[in-house]
C-alpha positions as CSV (number, residue, x, y, z in Angstrom):
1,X,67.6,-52.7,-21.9
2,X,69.8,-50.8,-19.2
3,X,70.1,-47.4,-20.6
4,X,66.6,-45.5,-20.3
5,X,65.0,-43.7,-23.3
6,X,65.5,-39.9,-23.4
7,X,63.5,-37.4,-23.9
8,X,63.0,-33.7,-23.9
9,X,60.3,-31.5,-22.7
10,X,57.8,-32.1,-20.1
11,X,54.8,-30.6,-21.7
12,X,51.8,-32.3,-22.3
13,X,53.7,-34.3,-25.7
14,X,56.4,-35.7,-23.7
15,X,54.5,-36.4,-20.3
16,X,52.2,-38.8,-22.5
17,X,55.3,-40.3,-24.3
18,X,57.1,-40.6,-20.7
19,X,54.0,-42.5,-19.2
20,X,53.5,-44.9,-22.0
21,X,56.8,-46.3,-22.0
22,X,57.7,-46.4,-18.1
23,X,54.1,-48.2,-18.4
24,X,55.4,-50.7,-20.9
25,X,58.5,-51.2,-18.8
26,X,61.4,-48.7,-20.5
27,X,63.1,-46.7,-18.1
28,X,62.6,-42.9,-19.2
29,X,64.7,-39.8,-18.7
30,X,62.7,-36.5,-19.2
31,X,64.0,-33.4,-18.6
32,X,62.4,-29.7,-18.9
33,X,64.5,-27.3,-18.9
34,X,62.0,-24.6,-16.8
35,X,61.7,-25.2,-12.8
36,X,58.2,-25.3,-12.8
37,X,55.6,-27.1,-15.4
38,X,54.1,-25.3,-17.8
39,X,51.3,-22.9,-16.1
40,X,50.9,-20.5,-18.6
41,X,48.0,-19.6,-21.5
42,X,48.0,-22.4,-24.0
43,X,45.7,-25.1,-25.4
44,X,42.3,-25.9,-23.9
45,X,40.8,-27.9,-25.9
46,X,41.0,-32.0,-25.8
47,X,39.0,-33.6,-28.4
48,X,37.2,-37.3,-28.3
49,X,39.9,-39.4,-29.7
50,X,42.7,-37.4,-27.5
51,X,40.2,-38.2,-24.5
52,X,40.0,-41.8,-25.1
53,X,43.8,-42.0,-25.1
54,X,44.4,-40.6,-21.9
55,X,42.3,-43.1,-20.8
56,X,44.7,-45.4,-20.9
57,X,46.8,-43.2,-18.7
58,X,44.4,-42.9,-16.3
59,X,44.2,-38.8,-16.7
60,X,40.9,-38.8,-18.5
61,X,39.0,-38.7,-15.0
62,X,41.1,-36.2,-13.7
63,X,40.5,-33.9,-16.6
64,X,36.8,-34.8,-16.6
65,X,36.6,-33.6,-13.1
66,X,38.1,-30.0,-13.5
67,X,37.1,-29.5,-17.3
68,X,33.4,-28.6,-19.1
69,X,32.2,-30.5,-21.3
70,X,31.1,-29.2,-24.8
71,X,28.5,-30.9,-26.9
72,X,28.3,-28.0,-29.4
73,X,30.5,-25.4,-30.8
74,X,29.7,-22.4,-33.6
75,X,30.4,-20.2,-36.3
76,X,28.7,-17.2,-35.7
77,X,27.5,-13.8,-37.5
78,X,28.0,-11.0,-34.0
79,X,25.5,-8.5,-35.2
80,X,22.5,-10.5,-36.1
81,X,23.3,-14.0,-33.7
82,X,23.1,-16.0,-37.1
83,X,25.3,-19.2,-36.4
84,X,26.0,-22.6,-37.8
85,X,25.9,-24.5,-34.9
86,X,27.6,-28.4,-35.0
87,X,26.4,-30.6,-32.3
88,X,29.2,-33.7,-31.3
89,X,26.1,-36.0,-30.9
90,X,26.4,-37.3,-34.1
91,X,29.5,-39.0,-33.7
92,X,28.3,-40.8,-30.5
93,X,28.7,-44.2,-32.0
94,X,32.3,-43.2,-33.0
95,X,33.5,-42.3,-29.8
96,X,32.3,-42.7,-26.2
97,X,33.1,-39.2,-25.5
98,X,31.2,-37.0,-28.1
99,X,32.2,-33.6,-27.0
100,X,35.1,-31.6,-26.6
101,X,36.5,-30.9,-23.0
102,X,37.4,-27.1,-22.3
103,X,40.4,-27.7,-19.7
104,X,43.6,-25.8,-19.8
105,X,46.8,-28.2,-20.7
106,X,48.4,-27.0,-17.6
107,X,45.9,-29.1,-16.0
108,X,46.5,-32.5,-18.1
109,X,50.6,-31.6,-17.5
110,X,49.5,-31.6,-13.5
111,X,48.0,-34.9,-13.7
112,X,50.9,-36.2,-15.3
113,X,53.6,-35.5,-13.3
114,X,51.2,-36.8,-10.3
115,X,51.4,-39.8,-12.3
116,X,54.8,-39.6,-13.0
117,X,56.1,-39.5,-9.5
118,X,54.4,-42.9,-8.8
119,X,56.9,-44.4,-11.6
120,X,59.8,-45.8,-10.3
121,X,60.9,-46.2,-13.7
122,X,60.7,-42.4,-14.5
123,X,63.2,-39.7,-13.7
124,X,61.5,-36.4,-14.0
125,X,64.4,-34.1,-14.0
126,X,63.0,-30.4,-13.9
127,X,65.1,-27.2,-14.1
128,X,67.4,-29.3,-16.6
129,X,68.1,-28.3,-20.5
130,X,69.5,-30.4,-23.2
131,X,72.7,-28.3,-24.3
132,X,74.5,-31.0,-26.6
133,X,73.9,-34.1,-28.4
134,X,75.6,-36.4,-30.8
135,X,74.9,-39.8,-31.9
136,X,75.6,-43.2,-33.9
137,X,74.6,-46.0,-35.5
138,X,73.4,-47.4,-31.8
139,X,73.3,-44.6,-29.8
140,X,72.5,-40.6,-28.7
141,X,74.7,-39.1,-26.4
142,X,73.2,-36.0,-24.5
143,X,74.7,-33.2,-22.5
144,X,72.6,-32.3,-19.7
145,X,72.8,-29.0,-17.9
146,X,70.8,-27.7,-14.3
147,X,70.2,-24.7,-13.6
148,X,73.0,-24.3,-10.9
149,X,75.3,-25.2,-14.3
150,X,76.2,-29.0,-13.5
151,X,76.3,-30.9,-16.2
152,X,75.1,-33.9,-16.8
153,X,76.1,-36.5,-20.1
154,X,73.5,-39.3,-20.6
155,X,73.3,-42.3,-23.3
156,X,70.8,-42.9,-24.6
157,X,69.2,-45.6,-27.4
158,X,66.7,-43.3,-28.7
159,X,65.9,-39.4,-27.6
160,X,62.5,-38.2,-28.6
161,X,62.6,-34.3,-28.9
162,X,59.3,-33.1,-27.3
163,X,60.6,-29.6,-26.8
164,X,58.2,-27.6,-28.8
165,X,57.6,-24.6,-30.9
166,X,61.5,-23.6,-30.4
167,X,62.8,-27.0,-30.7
168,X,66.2,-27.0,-29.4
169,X,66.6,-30.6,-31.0
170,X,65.1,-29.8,-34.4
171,X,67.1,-26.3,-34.8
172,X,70.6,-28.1,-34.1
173,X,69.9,-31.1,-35.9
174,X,69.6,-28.4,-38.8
175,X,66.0,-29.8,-40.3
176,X,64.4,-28.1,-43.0
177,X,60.8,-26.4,-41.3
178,X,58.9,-25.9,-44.2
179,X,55.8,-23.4,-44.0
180,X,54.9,-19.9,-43.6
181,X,54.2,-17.4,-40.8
182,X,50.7,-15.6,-41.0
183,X,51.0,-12.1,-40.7
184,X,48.5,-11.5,-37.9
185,X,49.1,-11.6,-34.2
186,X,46.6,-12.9,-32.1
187,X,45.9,-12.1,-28.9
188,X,44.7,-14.1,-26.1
189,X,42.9,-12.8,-23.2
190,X,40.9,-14.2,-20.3
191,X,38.0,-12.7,-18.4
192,X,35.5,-13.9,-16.0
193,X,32.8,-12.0,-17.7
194,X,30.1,-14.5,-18.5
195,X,29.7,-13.5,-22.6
196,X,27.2,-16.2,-22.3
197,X,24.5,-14.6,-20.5
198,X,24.5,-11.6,-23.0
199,X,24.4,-13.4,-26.1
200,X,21.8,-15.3,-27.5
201,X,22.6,-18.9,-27.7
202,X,26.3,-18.8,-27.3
203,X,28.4,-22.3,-27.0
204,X,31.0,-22.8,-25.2
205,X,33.4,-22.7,-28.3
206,X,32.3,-19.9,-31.0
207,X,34.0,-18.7,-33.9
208,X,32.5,-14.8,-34.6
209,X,32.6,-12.7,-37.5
210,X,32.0,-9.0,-37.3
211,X,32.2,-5.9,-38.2
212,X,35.8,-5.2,-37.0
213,X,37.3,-8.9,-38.3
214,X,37.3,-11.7,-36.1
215,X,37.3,-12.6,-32.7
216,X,36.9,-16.2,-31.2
217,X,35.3,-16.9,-27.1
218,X,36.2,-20.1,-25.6
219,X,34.6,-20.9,-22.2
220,X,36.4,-22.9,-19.7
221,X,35.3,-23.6,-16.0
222,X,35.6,-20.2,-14.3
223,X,36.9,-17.9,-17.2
224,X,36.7,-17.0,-20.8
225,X,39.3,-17.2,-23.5
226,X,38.8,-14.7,-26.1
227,X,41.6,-14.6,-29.3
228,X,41.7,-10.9,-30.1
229,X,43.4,-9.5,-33.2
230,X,45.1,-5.8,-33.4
231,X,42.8,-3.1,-35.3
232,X,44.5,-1.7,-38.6
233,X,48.2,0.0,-38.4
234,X,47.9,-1.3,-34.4
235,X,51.5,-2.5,-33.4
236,X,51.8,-5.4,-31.3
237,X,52.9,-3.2,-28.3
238,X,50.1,-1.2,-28.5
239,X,47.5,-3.8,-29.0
240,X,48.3,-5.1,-25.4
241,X,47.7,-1.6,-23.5
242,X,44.8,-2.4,-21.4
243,X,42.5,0.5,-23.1
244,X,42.8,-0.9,-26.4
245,X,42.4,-4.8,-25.2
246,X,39.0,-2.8,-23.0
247,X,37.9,-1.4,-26.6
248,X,38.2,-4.9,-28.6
249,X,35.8,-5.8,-25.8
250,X,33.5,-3.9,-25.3
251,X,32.6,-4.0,-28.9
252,X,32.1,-7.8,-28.2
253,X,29.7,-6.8,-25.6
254,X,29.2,-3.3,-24.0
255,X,28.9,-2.7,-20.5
256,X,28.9,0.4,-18.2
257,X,32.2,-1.1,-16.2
258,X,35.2,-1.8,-17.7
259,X,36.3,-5.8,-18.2
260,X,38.4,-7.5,-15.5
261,X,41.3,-9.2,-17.6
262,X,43.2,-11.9,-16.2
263,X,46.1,-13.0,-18.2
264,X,47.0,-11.1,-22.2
265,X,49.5,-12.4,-24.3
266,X,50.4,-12.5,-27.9
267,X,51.1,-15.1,-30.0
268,X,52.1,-15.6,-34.1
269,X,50.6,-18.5,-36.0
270,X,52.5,-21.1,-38.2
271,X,52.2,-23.5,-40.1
272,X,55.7,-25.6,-41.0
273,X,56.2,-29.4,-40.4
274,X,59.5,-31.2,-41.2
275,X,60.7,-33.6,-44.0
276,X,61.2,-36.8,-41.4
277,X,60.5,-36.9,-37.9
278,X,63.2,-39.5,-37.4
279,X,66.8,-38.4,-37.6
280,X,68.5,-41.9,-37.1
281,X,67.5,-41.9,-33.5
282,X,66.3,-38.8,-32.4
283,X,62.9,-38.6,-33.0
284,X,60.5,-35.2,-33.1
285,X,56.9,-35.3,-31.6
286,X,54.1,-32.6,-31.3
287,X,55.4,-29.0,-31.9
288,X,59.0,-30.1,-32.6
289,X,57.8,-31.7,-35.7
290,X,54.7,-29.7,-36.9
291,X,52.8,-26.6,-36.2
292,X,49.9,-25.0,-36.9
293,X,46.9,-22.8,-36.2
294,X,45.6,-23.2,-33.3
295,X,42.0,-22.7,-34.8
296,X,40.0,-26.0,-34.0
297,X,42.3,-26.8,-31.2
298,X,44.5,-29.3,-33.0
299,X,48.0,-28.6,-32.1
300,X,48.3,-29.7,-28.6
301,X,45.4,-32.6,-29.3
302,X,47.7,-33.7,-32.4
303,X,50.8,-33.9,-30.2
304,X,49.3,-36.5,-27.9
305,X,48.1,-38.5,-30.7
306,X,52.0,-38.7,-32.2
307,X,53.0,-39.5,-29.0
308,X,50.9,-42.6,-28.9
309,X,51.7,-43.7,-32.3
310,X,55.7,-43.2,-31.3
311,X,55.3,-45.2,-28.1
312,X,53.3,-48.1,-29.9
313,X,56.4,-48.8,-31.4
314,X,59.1,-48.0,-29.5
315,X,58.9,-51.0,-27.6
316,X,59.0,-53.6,-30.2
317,X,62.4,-52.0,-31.4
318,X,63.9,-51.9,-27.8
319,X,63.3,-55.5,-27.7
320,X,64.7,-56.4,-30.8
321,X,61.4,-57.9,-31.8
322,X,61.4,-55.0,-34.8
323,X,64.5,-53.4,-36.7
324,X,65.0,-49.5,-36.6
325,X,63.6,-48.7,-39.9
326,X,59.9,-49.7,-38.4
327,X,59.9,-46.5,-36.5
328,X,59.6,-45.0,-39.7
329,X,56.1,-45.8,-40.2
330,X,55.6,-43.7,-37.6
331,X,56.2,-40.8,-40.5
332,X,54.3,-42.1,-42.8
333,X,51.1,-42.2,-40.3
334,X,51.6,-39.1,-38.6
335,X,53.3,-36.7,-41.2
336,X,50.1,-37.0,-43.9
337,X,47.6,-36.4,-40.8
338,X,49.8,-33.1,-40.5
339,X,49.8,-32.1,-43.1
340,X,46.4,-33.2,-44.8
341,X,44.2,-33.1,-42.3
342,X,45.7,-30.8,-39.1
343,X,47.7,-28.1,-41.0
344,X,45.3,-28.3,-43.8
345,X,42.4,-27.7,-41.4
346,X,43.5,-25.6,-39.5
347,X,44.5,-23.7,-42.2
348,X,41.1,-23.5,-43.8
349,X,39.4,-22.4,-40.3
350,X,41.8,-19.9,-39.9
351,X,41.7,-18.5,-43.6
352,X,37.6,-18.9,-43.2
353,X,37.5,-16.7,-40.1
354,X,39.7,-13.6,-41.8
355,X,37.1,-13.6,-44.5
356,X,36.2,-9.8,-44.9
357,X,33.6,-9.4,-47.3
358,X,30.2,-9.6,-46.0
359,X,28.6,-11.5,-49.0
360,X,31.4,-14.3,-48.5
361,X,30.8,-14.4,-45.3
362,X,27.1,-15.1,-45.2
363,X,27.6,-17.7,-48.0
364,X,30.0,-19.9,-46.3
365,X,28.0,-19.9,-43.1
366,X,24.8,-21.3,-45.0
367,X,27.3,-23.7,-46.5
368,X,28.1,-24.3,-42.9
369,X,24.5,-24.6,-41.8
370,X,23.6,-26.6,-44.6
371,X,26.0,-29.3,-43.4
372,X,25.2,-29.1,-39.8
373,X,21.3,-29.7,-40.9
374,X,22.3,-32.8,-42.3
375,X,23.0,-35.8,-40.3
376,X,25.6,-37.6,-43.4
377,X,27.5,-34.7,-43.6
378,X,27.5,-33.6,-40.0
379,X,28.9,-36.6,-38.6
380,X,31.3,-36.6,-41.4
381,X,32.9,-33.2,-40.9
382,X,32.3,-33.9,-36.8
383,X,34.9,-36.8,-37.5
384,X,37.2,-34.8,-39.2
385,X,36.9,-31.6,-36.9
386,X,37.6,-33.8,-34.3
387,X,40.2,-35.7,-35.2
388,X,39.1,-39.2,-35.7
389,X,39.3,-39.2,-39.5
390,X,43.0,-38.4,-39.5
391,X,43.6,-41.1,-37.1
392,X,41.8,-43.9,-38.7
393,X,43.4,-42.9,-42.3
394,X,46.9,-43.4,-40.6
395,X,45.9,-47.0,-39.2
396,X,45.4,-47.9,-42.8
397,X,49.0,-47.3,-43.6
398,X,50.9,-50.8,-42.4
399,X,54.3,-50.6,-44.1
């Protein structure tokens, strides 16, 4: 093979994707269209099975290093500490890393391109956007433009379209995006206020009801995430003045001095996927193809885990060992895992956590409890929470 595979987006989906085939000798074009990789507020959670893929990459023990590790995470009442608590030790014989690691993405994107630059097969071309493409039976042919508005035209067997929640790729190429937006904005904030020291037997990941709706606290290294949601009849706008993210807070935990925020931003929830995520030879991983709550941290975690699947059998086709159509099983696995066990799921966390009525409430959390007391049913909803179940579903699918 001469001409190198191309692909677009150089977030965590399309480092991964880049890595594994320069790794399996394909020459890789990846292009991002911002100067600078991402640095901003997004997924911090990476789950066992995601973990054990890096691996392979050798970015686990990078992450390792900067991340904390989480052995238990909760769903919690706020005004009486009540909690279902699930503890990842009871899927230690399913994974050797039973917990969740709280490390921002930028971090795994950081390690990547360290990686990256070591590849002599890898042209990391930052401050570049994809701004045409066409293709044929054999072939994708890409327009290519820098920032300083050179263009660039580059062919291409295959391009994999990595470019997330806006997908360039996926909005030209016309593809239905079936799903819904939710009506609520959430809004993330960090803080270096240690929530933990003021409430009893907080996790590191904890899903709250209260009296006010929801609220969620993460805990990474040196900060704390917390996904906030506007009060009743409060506009977006408004939501983000710093008194009104200082009131959502202090009713989390009051204190005399007012909250030091570091970073505030909004974000809307979906949850679409599309009908194939191969278009003759442009294929769609991560958030191009699917998205989703980010409630259970599956978005980010399931983009990774496409990413492998696509890159298992890239190769095979390059090298003529495999025809075309074989990348279609690459649907089949990954498109029921999106929809049946990430959308789905993180559909039902989310829907669980707007619950309202105090008497629902309190009955799914001793629902909740009653399966974290037992050791059947614990392990099997820790497999599914973290992602393992999906995965070893879509092995099962072979043609």
């Amino acid at each position: 093979m001469t001409d190198p595979i191309l692909i677009i987006g150089a977030g965590p989906v399309g480092c991964v994707a880049a890595l594994r085939l320069v790794r399996a000798g394909i020459p890789v074009i990846l292009v991002e269209k911002d100067a600078q990789l991402q640095d901003d507020l997004r997924a911090s959670t990476f789950h066992p099975p995601t973990l054990e893929m890096l691996d392979e990459l050798g970015l686990t023990e990078g992450l390792l290093r900067q991340g904390l590790r989480t052995r238990t995470w909760q769903i919690r009442l706020h005004e009486t500490h009540e909690k279902a608590e699930f503890d990842l030790d009871a899927i230690r014989s399913d994974t050797q890393y039973p917990f969740r690691l709280q490390v921002e993405q930028r971090v795994l994107c950081a390690l990547a391109a360290e990686q990256a630059a070591k590849e002599p097969l890898l042209d990391l071309r930052m401050g570049t956007q994809l701004i045409d493409f066409s293709q044929t039976a054999d072939h994708v042919v890409a327009r290519l433009q820098t920032r300083g508005g050179a263009e660039q035209t580059v062919r291409t067997p295959f391009m994999i379209a990595a470019d997330g929640a806006r997908s360039f790729v996926r909005d030209k190429l016309a593809l239905n995006f079936e799903g819904l937006t939710y009506p609520e904005t959430t809004l993330l904030v960090t803080t270096d206020f240690d929530f933990a020291a003021h409430l009893p037997g907080l996790s590191n990941v904890n899903y709250v009801w209260y009296a006010h709706g929801t609220f969620s606290l993460l805990r990474l290294p040196d900060i704390w995430r917390c996904s906030l949601y506007p009060d009743e009849g409060e506009s977006d706008d408004e939501a983000l003045q710093a008194e009104n993210i200082e009131r959502k807070l202090q009713r989390i935990v009051p204190r005399d001095t007012p909250y030091t925020i570091r970073e505030a931003r909004p974000y809307r929830i979906h949850q679409r996927i599309v009908d194939d995520y191969r278009i003759g030879r442009i294929l769609l991983v991560g958030d191009a193809a699917h998205l989703n709550s980010p409630s259970g941290g599956m978005g980010m975690n399931g983009g990774v885990h496409d990413a492998f699947n696509l890159t298992d059998k890239l190769p095979p086709v390059l090298a003529g060992k495999a025809p075309i159509e074989r990348l279609d099983l690459y649907t089949r696995q990954r498109q029921p895992v999106a929809k049946q066990q990430i959308l789905q799921q993180a559909h039902q966390n989310r829907t669980r956590m707007q619950q309202r009525d105090p008497a629902a409430r309190r009955a799914e959390l001793q629902r909740l409890q009653g399966i974290a007391a037992d050791p059947v049913q614990a392990r099997e909803y820790l497999l599914r929470s973290s992602m393992i179940t999906g995965l070893r579903e879509a092995a099962t699918i072979a043609a």
